[in-house]
N, C-alpha and C positions, 0 to 999 in steps of 0.2 A: 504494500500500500504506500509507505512513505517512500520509499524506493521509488517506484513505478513515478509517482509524482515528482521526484527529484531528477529523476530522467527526463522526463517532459520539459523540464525546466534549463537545461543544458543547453541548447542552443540561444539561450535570452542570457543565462551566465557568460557564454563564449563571445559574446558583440560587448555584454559589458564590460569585460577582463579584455577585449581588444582595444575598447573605449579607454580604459584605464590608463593602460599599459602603453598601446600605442605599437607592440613589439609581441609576433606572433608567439614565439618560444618563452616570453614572460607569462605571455595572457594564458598559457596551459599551464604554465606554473603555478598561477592564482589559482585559475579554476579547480585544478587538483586541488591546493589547499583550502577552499572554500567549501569542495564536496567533501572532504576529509574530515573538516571542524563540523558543518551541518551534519554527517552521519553521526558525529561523537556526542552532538549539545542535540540532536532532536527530542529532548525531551522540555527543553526549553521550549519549543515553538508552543504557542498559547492557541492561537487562533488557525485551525488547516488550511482556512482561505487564503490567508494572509502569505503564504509560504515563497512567493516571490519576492517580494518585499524584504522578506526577511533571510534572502539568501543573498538579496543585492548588500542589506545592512552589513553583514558577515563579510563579504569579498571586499565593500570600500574600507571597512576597518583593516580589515588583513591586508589589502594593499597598503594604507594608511603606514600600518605600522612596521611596513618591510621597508617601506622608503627612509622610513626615521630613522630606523635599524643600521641601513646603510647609508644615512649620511651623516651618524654618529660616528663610523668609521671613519669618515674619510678625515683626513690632516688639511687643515684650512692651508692655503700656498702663499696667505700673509707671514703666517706664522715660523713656515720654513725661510722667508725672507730674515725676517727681523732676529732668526735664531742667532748667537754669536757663534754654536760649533756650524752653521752652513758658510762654507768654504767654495767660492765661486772661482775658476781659474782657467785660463784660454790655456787648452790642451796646444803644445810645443811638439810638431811633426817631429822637428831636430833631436829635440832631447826625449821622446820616444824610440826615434832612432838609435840613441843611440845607446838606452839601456835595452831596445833588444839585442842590439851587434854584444854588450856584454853577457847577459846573458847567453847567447849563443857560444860564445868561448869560454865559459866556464862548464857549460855542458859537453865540452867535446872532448 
C-alpha cells in the first residue's frame, strides 16, 4: 500500500530533485535519499493524502542540508590568503632544472 503509493510518486520526486539539483547524477542521489528516509519515518506521515507534499518537504530538507554539509567543508580562499604559513612563489624553470640534473647524479 504505502509502497505502491511511493512508486506513483517517483516520477514528480525525479523533476523535483532535477529542479533542485540542476545535475542528473545528484538528483538520483536525492531521490534515493528521500525514498530511503520516507520508507524509515512513514510512520510519521499523518495524513495519506497529503503524501506528496510531504515527500517534497523531506527531499528540500535533505537537499537543504547536504549543501550546508558541504559548504561547511569547504576552506573560504580569503582565509588561505591572509594565512601567514601561505607561501606564494613564481616557480624558477632554472632552478628546477637544476635540482633535477642533481638529483639525477646522485642517483646514478
Amino acid at each position: 500500500m504505502f509502497g505502491d503509493k511511493l512508486v506513483q510518486e517517483i516520477p514528480h520526486l525525479r523533476r523535483f530533485a532535477r529542479s533542485l539539483t540542476r545535475d542528473k547524477d545528484d538528483a538520483d542521489d536525492l531521490l534515493k535519499a528521500t525514498l530511503e528516509r520516507a520508507l524509515a519515518k512513514k510512520h510519521m506521515l499523518r495524513k495519506p493524502g497529503s503524501l506528496r507534499s510531504w515527500l517534497f518537504r523531506i527531499m528540500y530538507n535533505t537537499h537543504i542540508n547536504t549543501r550546508q554539509k558541504a559548504s561547511a567543508r569547504e576552506v573560504p580562499m580569503d582565509f588561505l590568503e591572509d594565512s601567514p604559513l601561505a607561501v606564494s612563489a613564481i616557480a624558477n624553470q632554472e632552478q628546477q632544472m637544476e635540482v633535477n640534473d642533481i638529483l639525477a647524479a646522485l642517483y646514478q
